[in-house]
C-alpha positions as CSV (number, residue, x, y, z in Angstrom):
1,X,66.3,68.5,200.8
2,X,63.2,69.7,199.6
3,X,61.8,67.9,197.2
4,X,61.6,71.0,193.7
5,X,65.1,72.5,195.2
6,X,66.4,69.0,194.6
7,X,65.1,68.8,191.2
8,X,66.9,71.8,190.3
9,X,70.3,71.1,192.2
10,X,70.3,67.8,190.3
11,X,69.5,70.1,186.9
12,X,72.4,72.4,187.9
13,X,74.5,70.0,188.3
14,X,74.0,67.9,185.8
15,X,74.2,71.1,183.4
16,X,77.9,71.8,184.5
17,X,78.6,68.3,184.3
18,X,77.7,68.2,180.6
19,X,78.7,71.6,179.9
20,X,82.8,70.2,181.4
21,X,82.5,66.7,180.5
22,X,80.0,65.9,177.5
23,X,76.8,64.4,177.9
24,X,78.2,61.1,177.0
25,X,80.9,61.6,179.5
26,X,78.6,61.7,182.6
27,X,76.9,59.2,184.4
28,X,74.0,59.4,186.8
29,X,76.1,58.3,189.2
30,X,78.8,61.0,188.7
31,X,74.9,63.6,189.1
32,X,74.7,62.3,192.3
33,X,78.1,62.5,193.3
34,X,78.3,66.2,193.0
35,X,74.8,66.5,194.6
36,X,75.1,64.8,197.5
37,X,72.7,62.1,196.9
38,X,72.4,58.6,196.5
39,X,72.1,57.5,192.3
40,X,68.9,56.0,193.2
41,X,67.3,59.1,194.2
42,X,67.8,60.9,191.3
43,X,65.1,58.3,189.7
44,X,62.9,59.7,192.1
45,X,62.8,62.6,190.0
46,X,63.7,61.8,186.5
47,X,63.4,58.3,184.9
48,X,67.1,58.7,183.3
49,X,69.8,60.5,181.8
50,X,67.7,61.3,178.7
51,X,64.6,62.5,180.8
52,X,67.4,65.0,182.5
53,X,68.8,65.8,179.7
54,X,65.3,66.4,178.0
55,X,64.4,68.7,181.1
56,X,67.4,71.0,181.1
57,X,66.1,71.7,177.6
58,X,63.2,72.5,177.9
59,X,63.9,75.1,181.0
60,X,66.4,76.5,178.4
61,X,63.5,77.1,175.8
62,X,61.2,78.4,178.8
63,X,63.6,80.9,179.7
64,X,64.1,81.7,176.1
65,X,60.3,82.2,175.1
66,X,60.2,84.4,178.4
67,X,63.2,87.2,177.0
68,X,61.5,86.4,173.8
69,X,58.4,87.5,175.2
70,X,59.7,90.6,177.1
71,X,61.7,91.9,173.9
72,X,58.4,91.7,172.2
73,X,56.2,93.3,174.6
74,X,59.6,95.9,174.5
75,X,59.3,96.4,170.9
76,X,55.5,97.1,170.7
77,X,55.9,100.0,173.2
78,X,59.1,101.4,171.8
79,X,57.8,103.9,169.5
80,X,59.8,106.6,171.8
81,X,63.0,104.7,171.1
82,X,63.1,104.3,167.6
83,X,62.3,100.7,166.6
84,X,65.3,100.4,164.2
85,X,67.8,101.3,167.1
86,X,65.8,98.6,169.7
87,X,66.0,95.7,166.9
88,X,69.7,96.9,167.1
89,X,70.0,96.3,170.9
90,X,67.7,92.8,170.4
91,X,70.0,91.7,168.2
92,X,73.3,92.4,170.4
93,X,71.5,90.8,173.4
């Protein structure tokens, strides 16, 4: 496995883990289990269930800032639209 597509298969499926189980629930072991890895390689790429934890996070906020982002940028241009009915739409989404 390469080593960034491993980082994120042990972030996917450590999310679904958490997501069915409960953070407290999971063990590292259990990570590795459904990745197909030994529990000592997931050390390789994150110190321990808190760093991953911490990490899943933060890509959740990145990806939040970014439709953040693009709904702003949106809203500046949508003069055409009508801003009241976009805010509408923002808010839905």
């Amino acid at each position: 496995m390469e080593e960034k597509n491993t980082r994120e298969i042990i972030m996917q499926e450590a999310l679904e883990l958490f997501a069915i189980k409960g953070y407290a629930a999971v063990s590292m072991r259990d990570i590795a289990r459904a990745v197909g890895i030994r529990p000592s390689s997931i050390y390789h790429h994150f110190k321990g269930k808190q760093e991953l934890f911490d990490a899943l996070i933060q890509k959740a906020n990145d990806i939040k800032n970014s439709l953040q982002e693009v709904f702003l940028n949106a809203f500046a241009k949508s003069e055409a639209v009508g801003q009241e009915a976009f805010v509408r739409a923002g808010m839905f989404f």
